[in-house]
VEXLO-441176 format. One record per residue: residue number from 1; x, y, z of N, C-alpha, C in turn. Coordinates in steps of 0.2 Angstrom, whole numbers. Last residue first. Layout:
<atoms>
(NUM,(X,Y,Z),(X,Y,Z),(X,Y,Z))
...
</atoms>
This chain:
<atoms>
(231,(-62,298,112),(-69,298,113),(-73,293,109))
(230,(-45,296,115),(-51,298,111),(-55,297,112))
(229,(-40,307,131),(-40,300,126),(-45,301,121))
(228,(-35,322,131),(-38,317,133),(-38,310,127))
(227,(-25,337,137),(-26,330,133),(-28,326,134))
(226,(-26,349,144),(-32,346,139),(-30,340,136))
(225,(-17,348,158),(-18,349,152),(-27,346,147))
(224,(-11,351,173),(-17,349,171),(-17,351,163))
(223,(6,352,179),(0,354,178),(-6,351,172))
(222,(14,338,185),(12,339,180),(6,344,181))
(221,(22,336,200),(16,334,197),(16,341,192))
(220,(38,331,201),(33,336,202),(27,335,198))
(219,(39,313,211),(40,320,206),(37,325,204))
(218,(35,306,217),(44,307,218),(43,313,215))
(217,(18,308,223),(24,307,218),(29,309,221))
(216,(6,299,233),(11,304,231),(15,304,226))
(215,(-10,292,223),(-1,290,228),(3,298,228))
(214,(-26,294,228),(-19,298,225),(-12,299,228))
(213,(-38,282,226),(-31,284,229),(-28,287,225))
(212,(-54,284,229),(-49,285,222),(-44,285,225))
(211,(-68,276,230),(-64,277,233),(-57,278,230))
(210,(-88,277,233),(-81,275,227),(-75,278,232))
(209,(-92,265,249),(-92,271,244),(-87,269,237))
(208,(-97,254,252),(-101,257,252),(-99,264,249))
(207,(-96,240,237),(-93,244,242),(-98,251,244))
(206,(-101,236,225),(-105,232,232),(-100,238,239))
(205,(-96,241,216),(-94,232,215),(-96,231,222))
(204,(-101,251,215),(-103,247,209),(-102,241,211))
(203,(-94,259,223),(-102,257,224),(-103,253,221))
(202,(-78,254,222),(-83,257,219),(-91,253,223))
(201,(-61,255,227),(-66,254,230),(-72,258,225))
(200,(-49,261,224),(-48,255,229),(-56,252,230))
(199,(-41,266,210),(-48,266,212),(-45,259,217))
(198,(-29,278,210),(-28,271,208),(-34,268,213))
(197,(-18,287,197),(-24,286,202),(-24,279,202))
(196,(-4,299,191),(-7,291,195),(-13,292,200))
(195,(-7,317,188),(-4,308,191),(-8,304,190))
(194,(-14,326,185),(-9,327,182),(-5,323,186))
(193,(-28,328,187),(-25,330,193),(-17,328,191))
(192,(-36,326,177),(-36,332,180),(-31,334,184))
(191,(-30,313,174),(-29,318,168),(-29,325,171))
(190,(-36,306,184),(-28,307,185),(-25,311,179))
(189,(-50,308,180),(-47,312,188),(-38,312,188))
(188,(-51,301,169),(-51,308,169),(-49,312,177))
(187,(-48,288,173),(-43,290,169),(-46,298,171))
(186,(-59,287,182),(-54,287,186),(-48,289,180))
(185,(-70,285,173),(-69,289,178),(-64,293,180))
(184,(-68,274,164),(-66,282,163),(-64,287,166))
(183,(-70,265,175),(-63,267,173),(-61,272,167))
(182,(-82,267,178),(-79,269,182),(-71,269,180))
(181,(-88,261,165),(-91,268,168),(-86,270,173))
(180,(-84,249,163),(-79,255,159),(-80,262,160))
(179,(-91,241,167),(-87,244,174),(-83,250,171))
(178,(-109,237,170),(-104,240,165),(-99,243,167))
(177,(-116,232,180),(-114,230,173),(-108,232,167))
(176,(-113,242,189),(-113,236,190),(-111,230,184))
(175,(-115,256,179),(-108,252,183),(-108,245,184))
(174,(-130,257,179),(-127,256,176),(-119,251,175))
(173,(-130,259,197),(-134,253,193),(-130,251,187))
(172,(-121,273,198),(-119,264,200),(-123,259,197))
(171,(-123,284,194),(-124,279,187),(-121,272,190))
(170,(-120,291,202),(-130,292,200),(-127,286,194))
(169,(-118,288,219),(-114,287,212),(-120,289,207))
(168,(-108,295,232),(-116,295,230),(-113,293,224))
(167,(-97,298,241),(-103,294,242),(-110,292,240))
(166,(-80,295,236),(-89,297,234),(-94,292,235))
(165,(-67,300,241),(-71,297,243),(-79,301,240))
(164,(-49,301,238),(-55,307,238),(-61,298,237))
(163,(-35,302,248),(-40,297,244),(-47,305,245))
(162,(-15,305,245),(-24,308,245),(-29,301,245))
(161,(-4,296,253),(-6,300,249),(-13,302,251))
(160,(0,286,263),(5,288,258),(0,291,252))
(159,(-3,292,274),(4,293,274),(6,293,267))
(158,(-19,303,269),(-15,298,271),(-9,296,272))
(157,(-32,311,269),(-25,312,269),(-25,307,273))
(156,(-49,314,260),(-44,314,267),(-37,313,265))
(155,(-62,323,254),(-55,321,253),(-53,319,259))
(154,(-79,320,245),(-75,322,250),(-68,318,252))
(153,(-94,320,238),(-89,317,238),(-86,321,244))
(152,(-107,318,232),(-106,320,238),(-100,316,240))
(151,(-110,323,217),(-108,314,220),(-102,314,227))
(150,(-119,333,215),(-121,327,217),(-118,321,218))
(149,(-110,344,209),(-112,340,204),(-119,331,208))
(148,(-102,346,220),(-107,350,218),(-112,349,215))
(147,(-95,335,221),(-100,335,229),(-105,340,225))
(146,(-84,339,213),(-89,331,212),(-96,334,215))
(145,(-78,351,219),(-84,350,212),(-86,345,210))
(144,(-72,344,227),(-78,350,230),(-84,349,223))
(143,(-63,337,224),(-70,335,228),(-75,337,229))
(142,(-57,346,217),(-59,343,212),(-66,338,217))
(141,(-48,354,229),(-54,355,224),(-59,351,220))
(140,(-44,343,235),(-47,346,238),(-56,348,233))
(139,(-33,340,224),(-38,333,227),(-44,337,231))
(138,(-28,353,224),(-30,349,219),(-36,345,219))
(137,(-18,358,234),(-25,359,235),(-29,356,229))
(136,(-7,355,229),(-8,351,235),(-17,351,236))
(135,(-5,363,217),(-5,355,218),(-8,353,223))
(134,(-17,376,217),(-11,374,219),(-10,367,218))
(133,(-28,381,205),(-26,375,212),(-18,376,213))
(132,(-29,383,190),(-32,388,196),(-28,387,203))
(131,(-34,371,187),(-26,372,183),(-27,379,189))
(130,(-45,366,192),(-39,362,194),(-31,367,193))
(129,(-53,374,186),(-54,377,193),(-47,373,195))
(128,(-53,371,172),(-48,378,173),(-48,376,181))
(127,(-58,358,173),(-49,357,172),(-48,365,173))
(126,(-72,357,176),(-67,355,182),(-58,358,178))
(125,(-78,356,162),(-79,362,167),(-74,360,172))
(124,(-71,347,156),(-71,352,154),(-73,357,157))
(123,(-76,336,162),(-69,338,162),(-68,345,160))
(122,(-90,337,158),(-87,337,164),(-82,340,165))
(121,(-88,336,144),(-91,339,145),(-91,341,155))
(120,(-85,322,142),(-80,327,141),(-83,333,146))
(119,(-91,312,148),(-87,314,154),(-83,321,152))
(118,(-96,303,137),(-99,305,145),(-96,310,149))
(117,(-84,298,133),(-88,302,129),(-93,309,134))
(116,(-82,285,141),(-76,291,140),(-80,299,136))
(115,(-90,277,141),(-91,281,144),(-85,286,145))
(114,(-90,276,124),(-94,281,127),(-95,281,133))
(113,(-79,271,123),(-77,275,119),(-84,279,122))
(112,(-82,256,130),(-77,263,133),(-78,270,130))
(111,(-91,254,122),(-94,253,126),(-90,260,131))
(110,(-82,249,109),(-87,254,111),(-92,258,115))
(109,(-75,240,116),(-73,245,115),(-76,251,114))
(108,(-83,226,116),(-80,232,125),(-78,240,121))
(107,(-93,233,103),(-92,227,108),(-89,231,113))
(106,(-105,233,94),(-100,238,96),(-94,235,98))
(105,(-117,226,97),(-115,228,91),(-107,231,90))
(104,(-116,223,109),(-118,220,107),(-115,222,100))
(103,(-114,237,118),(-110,232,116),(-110,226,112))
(102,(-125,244,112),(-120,244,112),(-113,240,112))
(101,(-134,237,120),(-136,236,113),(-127,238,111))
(100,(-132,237,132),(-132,232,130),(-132,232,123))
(99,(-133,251,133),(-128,249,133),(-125,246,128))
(98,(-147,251,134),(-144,254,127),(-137,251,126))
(97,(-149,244,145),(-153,239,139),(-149,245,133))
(96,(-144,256,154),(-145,248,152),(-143,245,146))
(95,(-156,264,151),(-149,265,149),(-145,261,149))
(94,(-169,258,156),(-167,261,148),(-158,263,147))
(93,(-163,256,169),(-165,252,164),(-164,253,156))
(92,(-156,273,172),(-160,267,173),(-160,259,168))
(91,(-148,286,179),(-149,283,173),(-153,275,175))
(90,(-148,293,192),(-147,297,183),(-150,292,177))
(89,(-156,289,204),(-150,288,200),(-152,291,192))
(88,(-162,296,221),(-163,295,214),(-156,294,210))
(87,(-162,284,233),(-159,290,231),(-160,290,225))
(86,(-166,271,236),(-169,275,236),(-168,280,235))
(85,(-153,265,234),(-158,264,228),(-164,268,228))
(84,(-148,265,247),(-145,270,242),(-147,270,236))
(83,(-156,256,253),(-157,264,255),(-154,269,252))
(82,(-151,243,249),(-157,247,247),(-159,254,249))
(81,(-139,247,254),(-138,245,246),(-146,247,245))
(80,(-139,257,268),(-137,252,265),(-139,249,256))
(79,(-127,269,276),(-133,268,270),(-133,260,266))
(78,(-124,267,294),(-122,267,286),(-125,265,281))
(77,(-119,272,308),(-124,271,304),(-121,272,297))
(76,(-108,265,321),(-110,270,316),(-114,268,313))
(75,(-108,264,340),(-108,261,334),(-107,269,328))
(74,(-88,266,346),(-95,268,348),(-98,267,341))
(73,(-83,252,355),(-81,258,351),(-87,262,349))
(72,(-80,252,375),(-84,248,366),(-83,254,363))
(71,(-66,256,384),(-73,254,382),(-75,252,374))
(70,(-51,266,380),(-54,262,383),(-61,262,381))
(69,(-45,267,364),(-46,269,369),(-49,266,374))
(68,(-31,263,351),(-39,263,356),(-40,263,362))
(67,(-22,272,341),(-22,270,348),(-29,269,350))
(66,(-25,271,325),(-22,272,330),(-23,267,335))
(65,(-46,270,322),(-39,270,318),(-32,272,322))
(64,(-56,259,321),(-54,262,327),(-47,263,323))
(63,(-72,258,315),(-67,257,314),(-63,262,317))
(62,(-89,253,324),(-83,260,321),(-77,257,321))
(61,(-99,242,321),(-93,245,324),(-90,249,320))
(60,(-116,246,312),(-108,244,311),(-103,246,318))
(59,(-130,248,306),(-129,248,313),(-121,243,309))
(58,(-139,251,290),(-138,248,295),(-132,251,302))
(57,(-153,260,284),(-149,262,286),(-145,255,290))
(56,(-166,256,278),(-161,262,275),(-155,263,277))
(55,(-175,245,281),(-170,243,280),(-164,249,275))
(54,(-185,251,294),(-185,252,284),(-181,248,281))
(53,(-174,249,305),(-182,244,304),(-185,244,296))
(52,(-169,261,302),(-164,252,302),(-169,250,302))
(51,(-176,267,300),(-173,269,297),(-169,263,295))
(50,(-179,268,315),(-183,268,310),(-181,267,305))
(49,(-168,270,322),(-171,265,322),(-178,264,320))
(48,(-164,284,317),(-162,278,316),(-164,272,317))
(47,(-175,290,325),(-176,292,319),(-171,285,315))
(46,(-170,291,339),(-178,286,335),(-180,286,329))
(45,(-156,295,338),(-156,287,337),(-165,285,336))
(44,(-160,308,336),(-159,306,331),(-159,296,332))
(43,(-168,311,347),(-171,310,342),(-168,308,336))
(42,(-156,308,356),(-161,304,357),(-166,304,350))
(41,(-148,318,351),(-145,312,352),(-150,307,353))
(40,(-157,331,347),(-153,327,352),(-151,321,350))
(39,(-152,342,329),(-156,339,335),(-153,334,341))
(38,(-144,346,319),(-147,351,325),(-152,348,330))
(37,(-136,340,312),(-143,342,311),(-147,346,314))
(36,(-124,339,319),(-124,341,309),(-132,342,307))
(35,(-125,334,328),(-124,337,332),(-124,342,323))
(34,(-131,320,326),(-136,326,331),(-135,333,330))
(33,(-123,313,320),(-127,316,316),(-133,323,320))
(32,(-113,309,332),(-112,317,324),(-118,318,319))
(31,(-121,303,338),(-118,309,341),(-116,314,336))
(30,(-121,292,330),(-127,296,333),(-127,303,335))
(29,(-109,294,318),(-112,291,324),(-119,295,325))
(28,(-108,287,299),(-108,292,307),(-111,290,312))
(27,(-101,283,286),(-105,280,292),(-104,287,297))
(26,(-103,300,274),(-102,292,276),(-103,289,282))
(25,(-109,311,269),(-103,312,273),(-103,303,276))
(24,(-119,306,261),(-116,313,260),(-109,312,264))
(23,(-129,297,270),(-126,296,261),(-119,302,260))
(22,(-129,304,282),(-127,296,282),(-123,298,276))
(21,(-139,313,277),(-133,315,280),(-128,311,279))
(20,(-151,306,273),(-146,309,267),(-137,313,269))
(19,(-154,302,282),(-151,296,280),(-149,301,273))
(18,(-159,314,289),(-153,310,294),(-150,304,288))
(17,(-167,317,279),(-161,321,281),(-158,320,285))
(16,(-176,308,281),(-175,309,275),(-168,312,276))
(15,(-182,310,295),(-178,303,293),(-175,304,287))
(14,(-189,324,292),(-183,324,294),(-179,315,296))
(13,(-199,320,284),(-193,322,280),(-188,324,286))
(12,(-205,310,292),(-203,307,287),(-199,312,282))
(11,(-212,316,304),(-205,313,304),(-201,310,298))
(10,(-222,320,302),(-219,326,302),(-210,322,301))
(9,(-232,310,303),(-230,312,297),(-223,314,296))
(8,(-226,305,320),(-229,309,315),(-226,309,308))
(7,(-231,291,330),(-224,294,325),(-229,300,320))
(6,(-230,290,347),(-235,290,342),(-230,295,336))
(5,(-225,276,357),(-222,284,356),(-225,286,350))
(4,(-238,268,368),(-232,268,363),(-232,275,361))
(3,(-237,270,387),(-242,272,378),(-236,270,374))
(2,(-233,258,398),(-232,266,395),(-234,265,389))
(1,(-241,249,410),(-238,249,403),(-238,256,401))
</atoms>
């Protein structure tokens, strides 16, 4: 019988940075997390299966996009609902129950009027760096500056347009209850970005990331303006 493999303290901030990797840049393999932290392929799956035994991380088929190639797809790791609760969130309980109060007195409307409120102060730093941008490179910037702010975002390209992808949300708790968190959101990104947007996917409603799609336009996109809805 071989000795069991003896785990060191040492191992618990580098699982931290294999499952914050995960969070940051979405499902990955073993092979890419190896190759983004500087370790083997072997240490990263014993760091994973510890990780999946914590219940931080589960085990998915990779989605195969195109033409497949031969053999099994190879798997991906991805943060699951309680391992994204271990990441610190902005707002809590008390933020919550404030809502609550707010809508109770207030009602939906009120509720909008401050998660529109929330966000001046955001937009307000984001809109020169946008106005700054070229059109194309728009979606780019504005994910750079989510990811800055903590909500480890990132863009890709599609046939029929941009999506920007966030993997971190600091006010999902919040959201789950209250959705008008996410549809401020997405009004200030298509204010930023001077189009249509059109959210395919929120942490809040159990999805593992947020998901904004930017359809292309027939038409020239509108540079970015200070006009904002009222607060």
């Amino acid at each position: 019988m071989q000795p069991m493999e003896k785990v060191s303290v040492d191992d618990a901030p580098t699982r931290t940075r294999v499952s914050q990797t995960i969070l940051e840049n979405g499902p990955s393999t073993a092979a890419d997390l190896a190759e983004q932290l500087g370790l083997t392929a072997a240490a990263v799956r014993r760091h994973l299966d510890h990780l999946i035994d914590e219940g931080v991380v589960e085990a998915r088929d990779q989605r195969i996009t195109g033409q497949r190639g031969r053999g099994r797809p190879a798997k991906v790791f991805a943060i699951t609902d309680a391992g994204r609760d271990g990441f610190e969130h902005a707002y809590d309980e008390l933020a919550a129950g404030a809502l609550r109060y707010l809508a109770e007195t207030g009602g939906d409307a009120a509720v909008m009027a401050f998660a529109r409120h929330r966000l001046v102060d955001l937009e307000d730093r984001y809109r020169p760096m946008l106005q700054l941008a070229d059109v194309a490179q728009r979606p780019r910037v504005l994910a750079e500056a989510l990811s800055n702010d903590g909500f480890a975002a990132s863009v890709s390209t599609t046939p029929a347009g941009a999506q920007i992808c966030q993997h971190h949300c600091p006010v999902a708790h919040v959201a789950e209850e209250f959705p008008q968190m996410c549809e401020a959101e997405a009004e200030m990104f298509s204010r930023l970005l001077g189009s249509h947007v059109q959210r395919l996917a929120t942490i809040a409603h159990g999805d593992g990331v947020c998901t904004t799609h930017l359809p292309h336009s027939t038409e020239t996109t509108r540079t970015p303006t200070a006009e904002r809805l009222p607060s």
